[in-house]
N, C-alpha and C positions, 0 to 999 in steps of 0.2 A: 309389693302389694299383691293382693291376689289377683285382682283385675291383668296386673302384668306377667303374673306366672298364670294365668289359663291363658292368656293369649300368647306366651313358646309355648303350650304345653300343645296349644291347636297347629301351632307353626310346623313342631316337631313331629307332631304325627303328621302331618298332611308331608314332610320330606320323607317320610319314611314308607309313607302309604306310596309313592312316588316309586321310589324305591324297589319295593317288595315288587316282586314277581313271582309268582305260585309260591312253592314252599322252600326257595332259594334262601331269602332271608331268613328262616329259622331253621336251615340248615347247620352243620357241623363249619362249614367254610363259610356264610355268610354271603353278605355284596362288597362288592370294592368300589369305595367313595373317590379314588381319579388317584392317579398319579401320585405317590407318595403321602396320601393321604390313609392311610388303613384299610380296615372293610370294617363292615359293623351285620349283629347278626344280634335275632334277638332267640332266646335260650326263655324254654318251660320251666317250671320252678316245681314240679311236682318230684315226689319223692318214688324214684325209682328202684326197685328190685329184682334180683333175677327171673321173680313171678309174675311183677305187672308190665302189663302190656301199654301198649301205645294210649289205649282208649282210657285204661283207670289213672293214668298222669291225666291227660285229658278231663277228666274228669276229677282228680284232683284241684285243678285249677280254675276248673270253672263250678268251682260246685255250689255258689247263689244263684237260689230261684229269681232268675230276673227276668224281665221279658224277651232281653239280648237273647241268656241263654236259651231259651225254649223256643226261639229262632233257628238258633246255631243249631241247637238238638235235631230237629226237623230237616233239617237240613243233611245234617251229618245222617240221618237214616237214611231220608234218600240217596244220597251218595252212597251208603253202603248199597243197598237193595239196587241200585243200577249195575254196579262191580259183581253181585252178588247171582245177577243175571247174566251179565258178560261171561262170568267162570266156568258158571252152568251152561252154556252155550259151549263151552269149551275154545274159545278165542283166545288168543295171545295176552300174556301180559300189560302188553303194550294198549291193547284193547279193551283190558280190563282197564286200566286206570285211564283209558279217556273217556268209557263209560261212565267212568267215576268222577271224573271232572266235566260230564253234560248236564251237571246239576249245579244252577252257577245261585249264589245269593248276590242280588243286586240292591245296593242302598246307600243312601248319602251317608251315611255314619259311617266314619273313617274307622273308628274305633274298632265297626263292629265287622264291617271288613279286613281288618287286618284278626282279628280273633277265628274268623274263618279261615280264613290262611293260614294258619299257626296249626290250624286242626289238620290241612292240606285239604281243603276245601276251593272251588275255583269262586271268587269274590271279583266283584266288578264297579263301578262306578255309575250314577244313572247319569247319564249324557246328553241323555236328549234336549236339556234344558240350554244345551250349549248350542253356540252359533260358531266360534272359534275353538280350532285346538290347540294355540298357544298365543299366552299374550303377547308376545313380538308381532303378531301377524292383526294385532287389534286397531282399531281405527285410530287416528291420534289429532284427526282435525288440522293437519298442518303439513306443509311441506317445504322444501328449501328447492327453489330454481335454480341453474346454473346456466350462466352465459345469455341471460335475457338482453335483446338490444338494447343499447341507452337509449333509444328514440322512445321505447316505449315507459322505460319510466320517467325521461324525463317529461311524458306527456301525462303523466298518474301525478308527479308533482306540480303540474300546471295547471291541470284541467278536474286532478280528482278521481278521475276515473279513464279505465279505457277497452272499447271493444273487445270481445274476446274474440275475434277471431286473429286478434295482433297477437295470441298468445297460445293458438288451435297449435300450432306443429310444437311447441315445446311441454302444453299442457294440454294434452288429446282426450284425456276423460277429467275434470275437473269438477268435485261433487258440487250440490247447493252450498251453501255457507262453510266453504273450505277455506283456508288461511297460504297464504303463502309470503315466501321469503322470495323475492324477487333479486337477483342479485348480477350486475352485469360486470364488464371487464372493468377494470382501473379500480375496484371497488365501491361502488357505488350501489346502493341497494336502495330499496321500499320496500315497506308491509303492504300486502293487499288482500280482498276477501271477493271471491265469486259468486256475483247475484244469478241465477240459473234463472231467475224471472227474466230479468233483460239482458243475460247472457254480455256482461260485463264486468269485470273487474275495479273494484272502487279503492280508493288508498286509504287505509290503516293509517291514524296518528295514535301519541301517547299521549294524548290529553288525558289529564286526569279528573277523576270522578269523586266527589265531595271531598275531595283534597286528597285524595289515594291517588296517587301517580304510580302507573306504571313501571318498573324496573326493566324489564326485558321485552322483548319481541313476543313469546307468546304470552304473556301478562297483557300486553295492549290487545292480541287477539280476544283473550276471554273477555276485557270490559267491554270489546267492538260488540260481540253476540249478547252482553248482559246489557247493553244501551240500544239496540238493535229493537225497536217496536212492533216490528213485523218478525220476530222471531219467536213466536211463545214457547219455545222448552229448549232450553241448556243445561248440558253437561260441563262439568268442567272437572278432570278428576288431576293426581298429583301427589306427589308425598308431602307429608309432613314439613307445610315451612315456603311452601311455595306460595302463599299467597290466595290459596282456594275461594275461601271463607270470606275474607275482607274482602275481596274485588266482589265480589256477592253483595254485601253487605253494602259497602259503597256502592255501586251501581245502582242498589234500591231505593238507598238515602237520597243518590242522585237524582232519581226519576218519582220522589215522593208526590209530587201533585198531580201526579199522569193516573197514581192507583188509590183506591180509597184505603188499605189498607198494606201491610207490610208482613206476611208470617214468617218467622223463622222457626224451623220444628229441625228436631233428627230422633231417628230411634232411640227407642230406653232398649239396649241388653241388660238384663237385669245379670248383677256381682254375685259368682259365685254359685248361678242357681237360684238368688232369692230373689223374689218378684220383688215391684216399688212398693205394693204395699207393706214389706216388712218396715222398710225405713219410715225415721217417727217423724210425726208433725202432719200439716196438711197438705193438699196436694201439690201447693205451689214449694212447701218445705222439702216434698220428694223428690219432685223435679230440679229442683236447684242445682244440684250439685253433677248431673246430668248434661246443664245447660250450661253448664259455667262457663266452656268453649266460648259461647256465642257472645257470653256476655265480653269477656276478654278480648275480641273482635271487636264490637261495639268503644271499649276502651280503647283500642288502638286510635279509633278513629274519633271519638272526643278531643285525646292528647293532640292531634294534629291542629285541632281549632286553639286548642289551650296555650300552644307553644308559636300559634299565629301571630302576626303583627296586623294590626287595621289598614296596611299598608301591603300586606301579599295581596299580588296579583297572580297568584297561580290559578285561582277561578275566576269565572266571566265577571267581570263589575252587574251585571243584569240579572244574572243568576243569582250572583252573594243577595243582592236584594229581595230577589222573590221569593227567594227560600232560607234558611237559616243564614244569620248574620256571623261575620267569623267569628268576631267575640263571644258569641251564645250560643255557638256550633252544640259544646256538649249539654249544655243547658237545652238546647231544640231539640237532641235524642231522648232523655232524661223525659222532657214534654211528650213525646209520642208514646215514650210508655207509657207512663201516667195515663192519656189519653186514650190506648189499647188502640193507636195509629199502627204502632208498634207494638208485636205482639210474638212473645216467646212461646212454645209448645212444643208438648211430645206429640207425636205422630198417631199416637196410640187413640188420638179422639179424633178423627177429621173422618173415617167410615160414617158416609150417609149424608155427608156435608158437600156443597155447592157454592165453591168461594167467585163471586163476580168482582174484576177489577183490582184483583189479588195478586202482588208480587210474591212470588210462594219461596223461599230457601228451602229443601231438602239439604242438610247437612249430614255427612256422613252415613248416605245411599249405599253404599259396600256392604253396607248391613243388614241390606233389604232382599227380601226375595221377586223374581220379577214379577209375581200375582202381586208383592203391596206395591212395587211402582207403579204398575198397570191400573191398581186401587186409587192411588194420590192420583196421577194424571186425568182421570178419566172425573175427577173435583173441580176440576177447569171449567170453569164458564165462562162469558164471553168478556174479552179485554185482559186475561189472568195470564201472566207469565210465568212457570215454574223452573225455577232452579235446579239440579240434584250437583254437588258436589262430592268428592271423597276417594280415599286412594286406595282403589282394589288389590295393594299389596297390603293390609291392616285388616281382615276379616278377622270379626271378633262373634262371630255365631260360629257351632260347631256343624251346622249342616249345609254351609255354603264355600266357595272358595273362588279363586281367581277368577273365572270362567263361569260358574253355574251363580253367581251375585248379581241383584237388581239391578246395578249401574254397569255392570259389564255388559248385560243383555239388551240393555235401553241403547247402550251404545251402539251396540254391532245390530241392532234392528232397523234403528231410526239414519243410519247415516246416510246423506244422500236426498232426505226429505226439505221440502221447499223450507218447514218450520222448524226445523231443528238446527242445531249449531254445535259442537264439540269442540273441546281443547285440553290437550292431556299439558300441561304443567310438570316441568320436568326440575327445572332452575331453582335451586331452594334462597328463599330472599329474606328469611327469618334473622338472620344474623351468621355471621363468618362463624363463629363457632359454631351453629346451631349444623351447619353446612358440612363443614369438617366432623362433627360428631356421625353424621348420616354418613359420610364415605366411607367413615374408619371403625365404628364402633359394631 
């Protein structure tokens, strides 16, 4: 589909752009890709003579009036006209051509930094929008303890909670709303999460939320921050299949009488280059296909009411009452739509808008740049919890990437803060196959 071939085609340039250092890659020898892997090397396509020079291949290849090229143009003068004063000066070689590379084009288009390079052009990246220089070193909201007393978990499974100072010499900087793997000798472990208000540690269950049960350890972290009242913004990011979406989705199901409303939105990247309004029908017919996601999510979590007995006791007897009954689970969602309780959208309409009382999903924030998360956040008014989900290895814009993306920046800003909470999702729980496809494919 095209949608899957421009997103390798961003992938591949973004490895390559990685890659590339000055005019090594378009060199006659190339880069070497590791160990028994080759090199790769990319090669001009102009048609060379023993007349023409560097500049008319050059020139061959870029010969559309585009706005790139009359960038690159501009650029390539000045580089000449720096060298061109170097020579005149009468300085070294060596001087001449770093004269010639103090003229650097800096810009998020991968594309169009690698075309300056091709020229031997010095091309750069704009960084400043980064907080980290690699995502191994990004926050991830969790940690694993080793060699914790039994006294002190068995006092977290008695009481609930336990002073942090029982846990100051093993965990010496411990952020707000951090997650931990508590794990002592004999094996025995707990989930726990650190209140920096009371400066204690409380225990993590897997209780489940509108019938979504938890699978793993940090799957019960992310519903702890999305049932969490005193938390208004969560992150929760992950690959494909870990369960993002739906623990979102349930947690808001779960906590439906606490907000007057329910949004779920994600970016529209429009296919291909063409805006929504190419696609026919009305607005709800453009966005449809957009949101399907969400809705698929929504199904997951009907089926669980559907495939109920009037007899599971996986949720509170007190709660099946107050709020949807299990027999009418998917029927109770179906009503909130209807009733625009529940409410699907693109993100493309909330500029200028003040939602009160609002459980907010952002779904698939990787998409975003950090001026529109700054935009949605800052829609919060009072009692509003906002979501953002999504896995900053899936960037499907051409001018953003692992590091300069809205949910990457949200992350490494906000962590640490009393109101914020994180959990990167690592465990794919979509299906054994679905699992095995992600390691191997």
């Amino acid at each position: 589909s095209p949608v899957l071939i421009n997103f390798h085609a961003r992938e591949f340039l973004r490895e390559v752009d990685e890659l590339s250092t000055g005019e090594v890659l378009f060199g006659e020898s190339g880069v070497a890709l590791g160990q028994g892997l080759g090199r790769i090397r990319v090669a001009l396509t102009g048609r060379r003579s023993a007349t023409a020079g560097k500049e008319d291949v050059f020139r061959q290849v870029f010969y559309q009036d585009t706005p790139d090229h009359r960038i690159l143009d501009v650029v390539y003068t000045l580089a000449n006209q720096a060298a061109s004063l170097a020579t005149a000066a009468g300085v070294s070689d060596s001087a001449v051509l770093e004269a010639q590379r103090s003229v650097i084009l800096v810009s998020k288009d991968v594309n169009l930094r690698m075309k300056a390079r091709s020229l031997g052009l010095a091309a750069q990246d704009y960084v400043s929008d980064r907080d980290v220089t690699s995502v191994n070193t990004m926050y991830t909201g969790k940690r694993v303890v080793d060699d914790v007393p039994l006294a002190v978990i068995d006092t977290l499974y008695r009481e609930g909670a336990v002073e942090g100072a029982a846990l100051e010499q093993l965990i010496p900087n411990a952020m707000a709303n951090e997650f931990f793997i508590l794990k002592a000798a004999r094996s025995k472990s707990v989930l726990a999460m650190y209140n920096s208000k009371l400066h204690h540690y409380r225990r993590v269950s897997k209780d489940p939320a509108y019938r979504i049960a938890p699978r793993n350890a940090e799957q019960a972290f992310g519903l702890a921050a999305l049932l969490d009242p005193s938390i208004p913004l969560v992150t929760v990011a992950g690959a494909a299949g870990t369960g993002k979406t739906l623990l979102a989705l349930a947690a808001a199901l779960e906590q439906q009488d606490r907000y007057q409303q329910i949004y779920l939105a994600r970016p529209i990247v429009p296919l291909s280059n063409r805006d929504i309004g190419y696609l026919p029908g009305d607005m709800n017919a453009k966005i449809d296909p957009y949101m399907q996601p969400l809705y698929d999510n929504l199904g997951v979590i009907k089926h669980q009411f559907a495939t109920a007995s009037p007899s599971d006791s996986d949720r509170d007897p007190k709660q099946s009452k107050k709020k949807a009954p299990t027999a009418g689970g998917g029927q109770h969602i179906k009503d909130m739509l209807d009733s625009e309780k529940l409410v699907i959208t693109p993100l493309a309409y909330i500029r200028g808008r003040s939602f009160q009382e609002v459980f907010f999903i952002v779904d698939e924030a990787q998409n975003l740049t950090p001026l529109e998360v700054k935009t949605i956040i800052t829609r919060a008014g009072e009692g509003t919890k906002v979501i953002f989900t999504g896995d900053i290895q899936q960037i499907d814009t051409p001018y953003l990437d692992r590091l300069s993306n809205g949910l990457s920046y949200l992350i490494n800003r906000m962590s640490g803060q009393p109101l914020y909470a994180h959990v990167t999702l690592e465990k794919g729980e979509r299906s054994t196959l679905a699992k095995i496809a992600t390691q191997l494919l």
